[in-house]
N, C-alpha and C positions, 0 to 999 in steps of 0.2 A: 390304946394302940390296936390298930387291925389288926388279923391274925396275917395279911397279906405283907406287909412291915414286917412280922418275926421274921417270915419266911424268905421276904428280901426279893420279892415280886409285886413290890406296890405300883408302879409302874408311873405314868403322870398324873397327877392329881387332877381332881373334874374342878378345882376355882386354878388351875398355872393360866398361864399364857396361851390365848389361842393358837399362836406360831406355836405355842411346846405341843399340846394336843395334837395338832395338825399334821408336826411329823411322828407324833410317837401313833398317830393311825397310817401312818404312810409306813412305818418299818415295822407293823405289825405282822404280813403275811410275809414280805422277807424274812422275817425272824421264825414265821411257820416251816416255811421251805427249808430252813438251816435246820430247825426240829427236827422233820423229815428225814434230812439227808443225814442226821447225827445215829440215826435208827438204821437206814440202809446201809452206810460206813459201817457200825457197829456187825452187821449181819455179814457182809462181803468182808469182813476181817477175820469173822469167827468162821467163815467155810473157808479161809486163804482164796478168795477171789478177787481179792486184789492188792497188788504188791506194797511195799512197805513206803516205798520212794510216793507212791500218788498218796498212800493212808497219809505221809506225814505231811503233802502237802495240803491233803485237805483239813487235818489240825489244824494247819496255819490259816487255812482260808475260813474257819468253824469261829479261831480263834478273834479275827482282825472283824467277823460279825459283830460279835460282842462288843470287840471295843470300838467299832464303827456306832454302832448304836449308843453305847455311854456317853460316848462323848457326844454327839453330834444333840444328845435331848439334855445334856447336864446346859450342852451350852442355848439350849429354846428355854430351858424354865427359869422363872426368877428365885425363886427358891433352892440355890442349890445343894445346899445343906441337907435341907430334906429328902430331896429326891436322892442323893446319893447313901444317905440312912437309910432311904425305904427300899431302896434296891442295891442293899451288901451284899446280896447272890452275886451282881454283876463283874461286881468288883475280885470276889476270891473266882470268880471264875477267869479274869482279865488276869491276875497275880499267879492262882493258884495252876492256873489251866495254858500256861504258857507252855507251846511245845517243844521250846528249848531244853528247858527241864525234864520235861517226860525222861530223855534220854541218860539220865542221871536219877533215876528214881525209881528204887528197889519194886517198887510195887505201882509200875506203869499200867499193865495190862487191867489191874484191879480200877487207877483212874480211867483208864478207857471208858471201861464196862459203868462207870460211875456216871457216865454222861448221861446215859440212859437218865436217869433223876433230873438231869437239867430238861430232858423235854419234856419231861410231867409239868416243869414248873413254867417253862413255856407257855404250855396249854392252860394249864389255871391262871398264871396273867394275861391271857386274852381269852378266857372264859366270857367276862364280860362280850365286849362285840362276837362272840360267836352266838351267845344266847341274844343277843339283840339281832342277829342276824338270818337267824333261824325262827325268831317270831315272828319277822314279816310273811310269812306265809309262804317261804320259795321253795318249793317242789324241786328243782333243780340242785340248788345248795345243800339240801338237807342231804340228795341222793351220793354226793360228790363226799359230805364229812362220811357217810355211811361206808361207802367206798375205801376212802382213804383208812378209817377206821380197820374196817378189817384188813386190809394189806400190812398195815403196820403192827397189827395182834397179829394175825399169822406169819409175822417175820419174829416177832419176839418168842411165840412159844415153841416154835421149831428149834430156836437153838437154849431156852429154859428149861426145856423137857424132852430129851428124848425119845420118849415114847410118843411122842406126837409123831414123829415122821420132816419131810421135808417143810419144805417154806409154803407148798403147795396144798399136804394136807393141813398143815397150820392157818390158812387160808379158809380153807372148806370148816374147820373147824370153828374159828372165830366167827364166820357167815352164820351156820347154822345156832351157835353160841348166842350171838346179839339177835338172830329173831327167836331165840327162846325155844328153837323145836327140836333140841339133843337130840340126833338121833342116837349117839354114842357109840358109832363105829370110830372116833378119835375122841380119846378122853385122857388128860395128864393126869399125868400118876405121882411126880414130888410135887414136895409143900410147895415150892414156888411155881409151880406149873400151876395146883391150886388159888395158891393165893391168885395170882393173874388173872385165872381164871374166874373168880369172882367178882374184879374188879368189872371184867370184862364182860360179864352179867347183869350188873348194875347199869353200866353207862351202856348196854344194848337195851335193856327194858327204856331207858330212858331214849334212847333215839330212833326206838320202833314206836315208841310213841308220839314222838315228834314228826315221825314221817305217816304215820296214820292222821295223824291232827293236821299236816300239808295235803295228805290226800284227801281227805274231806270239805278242806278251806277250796281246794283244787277245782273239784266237782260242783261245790257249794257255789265259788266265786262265781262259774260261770251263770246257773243259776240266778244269781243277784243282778250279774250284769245286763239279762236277759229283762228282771222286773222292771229293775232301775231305766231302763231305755223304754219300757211301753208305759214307766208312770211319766217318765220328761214329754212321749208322745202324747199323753193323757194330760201333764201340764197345761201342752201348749194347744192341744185341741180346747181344754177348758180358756185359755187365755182369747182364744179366737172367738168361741160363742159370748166368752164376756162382752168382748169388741163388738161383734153384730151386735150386741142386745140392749148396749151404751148408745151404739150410732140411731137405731130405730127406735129406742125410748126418746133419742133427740129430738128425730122428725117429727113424732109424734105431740113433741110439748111444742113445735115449732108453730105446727098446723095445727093447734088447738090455740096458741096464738095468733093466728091467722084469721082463725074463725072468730 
């Protein structure tokens, strides 16, 4: 068994049903966006900037994600057995993660803060298409996760660490963080501002190198696309000298028939 099974992020299997695949890449970046917006929620809750009535309707709309998604791919794959074993995350989050209950449950605020772990796992079940996404060489895309990356670390360490400061220098910090050049005029000082903080060193080594290897492929492609058109012009100039040199070797055996 995957380790993506334990964890209850298997997601559709690559032999289901091509209609299952089909949609489960079509509510892949839907399911991004909910990610996203479970991290922004989380952050406009923890500064009270936004009132209780919109928080709890966005539960509900966080929650009706989820179960928009289970159902709609339980019912594309033929296996559904499995699929609903290899994604038990879905399911206690669908049971466990109902916002009716919230309001009966001693230790709400602690599930809130718990969601944060559902966009980890998000993001590692569609690791997959982001790494196949990012290998095609887009300059664009890469600059956009890069982006979003830091926006979402400088919303998490601002309110993990206090010593960080606002959401803004949490920003600047996560920026300078993922391209590796500390200056260390903002540095977390708890264990969990640390721990983050490392995570958040790893996956910047790894997407500053992803976007140097898009910068290079960048500068490179145009290059190739430069050879590639004066060797198709070199083709077809060779193709034309071959044609004269066919036609006049003709005339030539014509007219020694002749003679």
């Amino acid at each position: 068994m995957k380790v993506v099974h334990l964890l209850g992020i298997a997601g559709v299997a690559d032999h289901e049903r091509p209609d299952a695949r089909l949609w489960a890449s079509r509510l892949e970046w839907p399911m991004v966006a909910v990610a996203l917006w479970i991290v922004l929620q989380w952050y406009l809750e923890e500064t009270r900037s936004i009132s209780p009535f919109l928080a709890d309707i966005a539960d509900w709309l966080v929650w009706l994600a989820f179960l928009l998604e289970t159902v709609v791919l339980t019912s594309k794959v033929a296996d559904k057995r499995a699929f609903l074993f290899g994604n038990w995350l879905n399911l206690v989050i669908i049971i466990g993660g109902l916002p009716f209950f919230w309001q009966f449950a001693p230790l709400a605020g602690l599930l809130r803060s718990f969601r944060l772990v559902l966009v980890l796992m998000l993001l590692v079940r569609m690791s997959k298409s982001a790494r196949k996404l990012l290998s095609q060489h887009r300059l664009g895309t890469t600059l956009i996760v890069a982006f979003f990356t830091m926006v979402l670390s400088g919303i998490i360490i601002s309110r993990i660490d206090p010593s960080v400061g606002d959401m803004w220098d949490g920003m600047w910090w996560a920026w300078v963080t993922m391209a590796t050049v500390g200056y260390g005029d903002v540095v977390p000082h708890s264990g969990a501002g640390r721990l983050f903080a490392s995570l958040v060193v790893l996956f910047g080594v790894v997407l500053i190198s992803l976007l140097t290897a898009n910068l290079a492929a960048f500068f490179i492609g145009n290059d190739v696309e430069k050879i590639e058109a004066e060797e198709r012009e070199s083709d077809r100039m060779l193709r034309d000298i071959s044609a004269r040199l066919e036609r006049v070797e003709r005339l030539l055996v014509e007219r020694n028939q002749r003679d």
